[in-house]
C-alpha positions in Angstrom: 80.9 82.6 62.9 80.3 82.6 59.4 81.9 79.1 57.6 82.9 81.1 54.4 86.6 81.1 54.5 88.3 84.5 54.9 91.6 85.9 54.9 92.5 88.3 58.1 95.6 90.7 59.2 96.4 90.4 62.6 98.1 92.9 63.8 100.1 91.8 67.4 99.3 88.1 66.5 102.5 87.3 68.7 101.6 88.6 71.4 99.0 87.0 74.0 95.6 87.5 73.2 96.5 88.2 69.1 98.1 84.5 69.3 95.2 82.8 70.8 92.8 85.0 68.3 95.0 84.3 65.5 94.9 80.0 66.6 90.7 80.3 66.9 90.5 81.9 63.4 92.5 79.5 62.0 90.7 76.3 64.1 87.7 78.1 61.8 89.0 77.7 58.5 90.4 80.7 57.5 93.7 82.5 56.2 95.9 84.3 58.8 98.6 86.5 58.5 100.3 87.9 61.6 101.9 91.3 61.2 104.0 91.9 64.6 107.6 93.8 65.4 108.4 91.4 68.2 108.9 94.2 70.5 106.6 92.7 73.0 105.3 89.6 71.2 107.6 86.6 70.8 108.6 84.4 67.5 106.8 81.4 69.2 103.2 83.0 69.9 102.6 82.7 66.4 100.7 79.3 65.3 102.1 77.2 62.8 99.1 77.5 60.2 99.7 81.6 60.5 102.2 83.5 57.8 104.6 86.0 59.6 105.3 89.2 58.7 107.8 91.3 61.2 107.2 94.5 61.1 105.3 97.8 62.2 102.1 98.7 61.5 103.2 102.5 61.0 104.1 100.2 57.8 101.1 98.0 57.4 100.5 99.9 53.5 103.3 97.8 52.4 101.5 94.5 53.0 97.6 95.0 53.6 95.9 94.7 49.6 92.3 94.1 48.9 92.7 90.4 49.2 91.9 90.6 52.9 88.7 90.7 54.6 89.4 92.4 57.4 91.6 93.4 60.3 91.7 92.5 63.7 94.5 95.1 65.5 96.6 94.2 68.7 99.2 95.8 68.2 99.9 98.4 71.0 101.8 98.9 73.9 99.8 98.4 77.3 101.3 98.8 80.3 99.7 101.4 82.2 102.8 102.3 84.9 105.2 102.3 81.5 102.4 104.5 80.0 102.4 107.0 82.9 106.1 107.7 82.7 106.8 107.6 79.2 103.5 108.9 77.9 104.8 109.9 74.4 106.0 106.4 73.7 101.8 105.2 74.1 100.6 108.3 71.7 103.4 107.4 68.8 102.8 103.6 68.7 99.2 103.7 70.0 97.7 106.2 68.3 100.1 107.1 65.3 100.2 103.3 64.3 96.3 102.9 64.6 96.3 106.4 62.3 98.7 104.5 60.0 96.6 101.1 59.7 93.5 103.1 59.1 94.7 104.7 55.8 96.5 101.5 54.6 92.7 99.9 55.0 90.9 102.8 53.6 93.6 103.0 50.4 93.6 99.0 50.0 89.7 98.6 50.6 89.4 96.5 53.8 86.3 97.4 55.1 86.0 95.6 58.5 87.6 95.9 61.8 88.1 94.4 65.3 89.8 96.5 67.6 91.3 95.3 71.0 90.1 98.4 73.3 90.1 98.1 76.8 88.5 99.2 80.3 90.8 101.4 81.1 89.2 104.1 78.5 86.2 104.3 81.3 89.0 105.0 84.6 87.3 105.2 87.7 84.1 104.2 87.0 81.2 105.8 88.3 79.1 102.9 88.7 79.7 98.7 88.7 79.4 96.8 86.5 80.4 98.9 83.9 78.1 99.7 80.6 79.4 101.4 77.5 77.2 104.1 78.2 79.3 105.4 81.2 81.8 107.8 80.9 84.9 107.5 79.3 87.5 109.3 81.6 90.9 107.3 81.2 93.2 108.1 84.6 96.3 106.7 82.3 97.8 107.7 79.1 97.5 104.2 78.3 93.4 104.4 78.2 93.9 107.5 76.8 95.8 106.4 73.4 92.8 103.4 73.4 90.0 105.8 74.0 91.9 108.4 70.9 91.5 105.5 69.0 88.2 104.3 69.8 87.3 108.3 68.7 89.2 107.9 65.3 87.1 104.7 64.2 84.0 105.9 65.2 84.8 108.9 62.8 86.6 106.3 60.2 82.8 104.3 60.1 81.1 107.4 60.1 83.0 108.6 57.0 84.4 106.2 55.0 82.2 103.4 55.7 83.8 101.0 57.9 82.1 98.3 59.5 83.9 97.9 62.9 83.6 96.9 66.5 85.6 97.8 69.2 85.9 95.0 72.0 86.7 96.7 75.6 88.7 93.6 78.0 88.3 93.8 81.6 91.3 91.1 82.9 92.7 88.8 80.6 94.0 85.8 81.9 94.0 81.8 81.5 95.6 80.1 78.3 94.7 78.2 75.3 97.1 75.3 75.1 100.0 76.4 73.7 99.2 80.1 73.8 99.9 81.6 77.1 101.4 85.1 78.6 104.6 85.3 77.5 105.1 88.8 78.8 108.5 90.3 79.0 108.8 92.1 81.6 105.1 90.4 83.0 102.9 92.6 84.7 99.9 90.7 84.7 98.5 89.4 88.3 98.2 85.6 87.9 101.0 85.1 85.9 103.2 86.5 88.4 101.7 85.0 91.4 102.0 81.3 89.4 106.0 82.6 89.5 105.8 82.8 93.1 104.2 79.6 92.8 107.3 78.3 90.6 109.7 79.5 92.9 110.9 82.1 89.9 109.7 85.0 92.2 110.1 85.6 95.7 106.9 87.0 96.7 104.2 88.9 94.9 103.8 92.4 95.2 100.4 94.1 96.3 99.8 97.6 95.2 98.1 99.2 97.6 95.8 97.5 100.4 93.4 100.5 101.3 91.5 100.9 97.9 87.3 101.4 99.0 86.8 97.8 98.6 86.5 94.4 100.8 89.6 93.5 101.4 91.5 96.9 100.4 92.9 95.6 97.5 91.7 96.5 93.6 88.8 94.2 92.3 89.0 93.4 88.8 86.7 91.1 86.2 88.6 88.1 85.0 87.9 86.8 81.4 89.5 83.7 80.2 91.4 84.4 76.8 89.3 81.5 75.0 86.0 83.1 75.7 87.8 86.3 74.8 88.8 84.6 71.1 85.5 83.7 70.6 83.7 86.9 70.7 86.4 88.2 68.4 85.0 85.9 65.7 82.0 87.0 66.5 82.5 90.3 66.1 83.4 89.7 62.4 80.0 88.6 61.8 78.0 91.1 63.8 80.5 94.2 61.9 78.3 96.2 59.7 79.2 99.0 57.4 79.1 102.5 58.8 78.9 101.7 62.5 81.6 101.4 65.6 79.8 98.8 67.8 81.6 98.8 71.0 81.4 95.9 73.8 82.3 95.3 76.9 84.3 92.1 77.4 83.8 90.4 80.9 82.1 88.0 82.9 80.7 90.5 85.2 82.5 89.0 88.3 85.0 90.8 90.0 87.9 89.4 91.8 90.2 91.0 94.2 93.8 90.8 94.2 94.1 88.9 97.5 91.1 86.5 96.5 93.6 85.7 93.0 96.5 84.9 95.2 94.4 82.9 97.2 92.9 80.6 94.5 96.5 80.4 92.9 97.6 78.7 96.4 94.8 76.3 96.7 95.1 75.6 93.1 98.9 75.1 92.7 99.3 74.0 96.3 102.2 76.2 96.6 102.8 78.9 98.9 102.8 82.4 97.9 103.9 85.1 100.4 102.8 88.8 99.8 104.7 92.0 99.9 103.0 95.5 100.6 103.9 98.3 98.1 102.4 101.8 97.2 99.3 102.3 95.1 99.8 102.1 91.3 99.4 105.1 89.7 96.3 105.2 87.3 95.0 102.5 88.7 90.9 101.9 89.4 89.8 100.8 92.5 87.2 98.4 91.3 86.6 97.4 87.1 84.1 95.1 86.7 82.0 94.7 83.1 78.5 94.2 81.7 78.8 92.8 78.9 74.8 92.5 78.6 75.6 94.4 74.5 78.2 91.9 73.7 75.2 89.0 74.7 72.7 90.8 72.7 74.6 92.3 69.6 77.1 89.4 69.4 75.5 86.3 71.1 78.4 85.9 73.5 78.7 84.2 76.3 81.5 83.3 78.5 81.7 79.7 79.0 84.8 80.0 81.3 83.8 82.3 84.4 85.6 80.2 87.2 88.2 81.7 88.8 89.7 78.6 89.8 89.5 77.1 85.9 91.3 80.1 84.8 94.3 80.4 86.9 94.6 76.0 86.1 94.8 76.7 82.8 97.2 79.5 83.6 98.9 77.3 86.1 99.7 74.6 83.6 101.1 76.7 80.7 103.4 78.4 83.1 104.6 75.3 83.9 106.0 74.7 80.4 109.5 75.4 79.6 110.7 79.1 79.8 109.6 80.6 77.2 112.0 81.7 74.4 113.3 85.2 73.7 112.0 87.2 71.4 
């Protein structure tokens, strides 16, 4: 990344992947200012170095000015069995907030923006690993409100001249010392397997074991949140005015849910017993990435593809103390 010292609004920087963004721009020697309602982030995601603002980014005009550079936006609600039954509550923050934070960057002249999309704009892909060039076709409201978005920066570039790049994440997962999943409820596989681990969970849940894959259960593509940080940065440089670059995120590995519980019991030493429950609704059976145009347009590389090195990390910052309210 460039060493010119920038100032950047991070929108969701209290929440997981924002905080560890948020930590890496700082580590590079810029300004960071976290703008977060603490609805699903928490007080202690956000690094020291950062300034806080709590608040919505329906509201972001009252903050953003022309001393930033640029924007890297978080903020959104993403869990896709929430997002199935309580659809509208996806399109008003999702999409009405993104709509919000556009025209408080167009009116205050920030020109460049990372957006954190996700896989689940492609649903049921039609072919693994998955390119950006496959169909978009979202089996969630969840990828939905991402893929609405996704549409309304394509047309902010096109128009107004934004320089943006929208980053698509298979599995997150993994932590970055003290940035970790602090989820509230948690609904992310290997942190709740690590509770079972911990003995705060009784067993883990698997949803659904007859999904067209090896085992029967749903394959996904695990990145480490570090790796994940880094092409963030990246993507700063490699924004240019008047184009939506959009990348997959992943290490083009998949993983199924009984091979994760697996490596968390050899890597804990713990048992973890399993429980059988219906399929998920909206749920892929198999998301795996290319991420060939994030190697080529942003010279990333993951650096942290084990399976085994991701849950450890994972494995010691669940270990810490409870995490606090938000």
């Amino acid at each position: 990344m460039s060493n010119t010292p920038k100032k950047y609004l991070v929108t969701g920087g209290a929440g997981y992947v924002g905080s560890v963004v948020a930590q890496h721009l700082l580590e590079a020697g810029h300004t960071v200012t976290v703008l977060d309602d603490l609805s699903t982030g928490f007080r202690a995601g956000v690094p020291a170095g950062a300034e806080f603002i709590e608040g919505r980014i329906q509201d972001a005009a009252k903050w953003l000015d022309a001393s930033y550079d640029g924007v890297l936006h978080f903020a959104a609600y993403s869990q896709v069995g929430e997002s199935v039954t309580d659809p509208e509550k996806y399109w008003v923050n999702n999409v009405g907030g993104s709509t919000a934070l556009l025209a408080a960057m167009r009116d205050a002249g920030v020109r460049t923006l990372v957006f954190s999309s996700t896989a689940a704009t492609y649903g049921e892909p039609v072919s693994s690993p998955i390119t950006e060039s496959d169909p978009t076709a979202p089996t969630s409201p969840y990828g939905a409100t991402k893929l609405a978005v996704d549409h309304m920066i394509t047309g902010e570039a096109a128009a107004h001249g934004l320089a943006a790049v929208s980053l698509r994440y298979f599995n997150v997962a993994g932590a970055y010392g003290a940035y970790g999943e602090r989820h509230s409820p948690e609904s992310h596989l290997i942190p709740l397997v690590l509770q079972v681990a911990l003995g705060r969970r009784e067993s883990i849940s698997v949803y659904g074991d007859d999904y067209p894959t090896p085992d029967g259960t749903c394959v996904r593509d695990y990145i480490h949140v570090a790796d994940l940080a880094e092409a963030h940065l990246l993507a700063l440089d490699a924004a240019a005015p008047g184009e939506h670059l959009i990348c997959n995120l992943g290490n083009g590995n998949g993983f199924s849910v009984r091979e994760v519980i697996e490596t968390v019991r050899e890597v804990t030493g713990h048992p973890v017993p399993e429980t059988a429950a219906p399929r998920r609704g909206g749920d892929p059976a198999v998301l795996v990435a290319s991420a060939a145009t994030a190697r080529e347009r942003l010279g990333w590389r993951p650096a942290r593809a084990d399976l085994a090195g991701i849950v450890a990390d994972a494995w010691t910052f669940a270990r810490r103390e409870e995490p606090t309210a938000p």
